[in-house]
C-alpha positions in Angstrom: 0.0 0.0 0.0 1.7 3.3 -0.9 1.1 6.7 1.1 -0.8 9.3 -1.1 0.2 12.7 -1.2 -2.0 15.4 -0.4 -3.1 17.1 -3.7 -3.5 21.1 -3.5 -7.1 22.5 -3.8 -8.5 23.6 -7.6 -10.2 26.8 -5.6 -8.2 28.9 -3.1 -9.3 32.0 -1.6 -8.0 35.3 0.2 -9.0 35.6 3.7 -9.0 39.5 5.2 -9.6 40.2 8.7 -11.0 43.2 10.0 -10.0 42.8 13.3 -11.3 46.0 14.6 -15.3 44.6 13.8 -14.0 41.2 15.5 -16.0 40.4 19.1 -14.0 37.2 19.5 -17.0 34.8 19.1 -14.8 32.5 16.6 -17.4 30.8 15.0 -15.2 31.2 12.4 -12.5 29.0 13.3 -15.3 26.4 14.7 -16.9 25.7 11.4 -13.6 26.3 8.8 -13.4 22.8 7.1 -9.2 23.2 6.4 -8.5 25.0 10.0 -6.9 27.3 8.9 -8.3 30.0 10.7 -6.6 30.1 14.6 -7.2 32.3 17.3 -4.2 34.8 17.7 -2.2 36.3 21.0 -2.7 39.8 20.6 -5.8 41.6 22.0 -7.5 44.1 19.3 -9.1 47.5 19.8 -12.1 45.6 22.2 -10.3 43.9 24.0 -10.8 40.4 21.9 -8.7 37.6 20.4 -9.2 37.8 16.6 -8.8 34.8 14.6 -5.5 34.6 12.1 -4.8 32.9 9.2 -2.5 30.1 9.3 -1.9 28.4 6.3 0.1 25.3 5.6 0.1 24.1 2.0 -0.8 21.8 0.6 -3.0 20.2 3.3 -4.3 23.6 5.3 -4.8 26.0 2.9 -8.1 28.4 2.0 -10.4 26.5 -0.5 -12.7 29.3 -0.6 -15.9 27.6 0.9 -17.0 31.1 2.1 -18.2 29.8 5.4 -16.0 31.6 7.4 -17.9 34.9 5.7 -21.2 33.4 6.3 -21.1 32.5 9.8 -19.0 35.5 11.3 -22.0 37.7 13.0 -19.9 41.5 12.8 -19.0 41.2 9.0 -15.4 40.9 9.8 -13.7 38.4 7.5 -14.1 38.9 3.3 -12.8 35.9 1.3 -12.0 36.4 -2.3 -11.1 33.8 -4.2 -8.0 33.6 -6.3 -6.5 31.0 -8.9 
């Protein structure tokens, strides 16, 4: 049996934080399907822990699903998708 390697996603997206809109509720990093959203050290402007992207090809990267977008409640992460 041979080990397959982990094959790099056709769609990859952009992720941009807005850390200032950020309340630290991190659904965000609960429902990303690669995990490649974490939450980071620093404190922002409210006094939360905004998530960060960590990205470590080819197995945790952005594929663009969107639901990062879709579940965060204060409109604070755009993903744009990229080729």
């Amino acid at each position: 049996m041979s080990e397959q390697k982990a094959k790099p996603p056709k769609k990859r997206g952009k992720v941009t934080i807005d850390e200032k809109r950020c309340k630290g509720c991190w659904y965000c990093i609960e429902y990303c399907p690669t995990k490649v959203l974490q939450v980071s050290e620093h404190l922002n402007e409210k006094g939360y822990h905004p998530p960060k992207l960590v990205e470590e090809p080819p197995n945790k990267v952005c594929i663009a699903c969107h639901l990062c977008e879709l579940y965060c409640p204060d409109f604070a992460i755009i993903v744009e998708e990229i080729k």
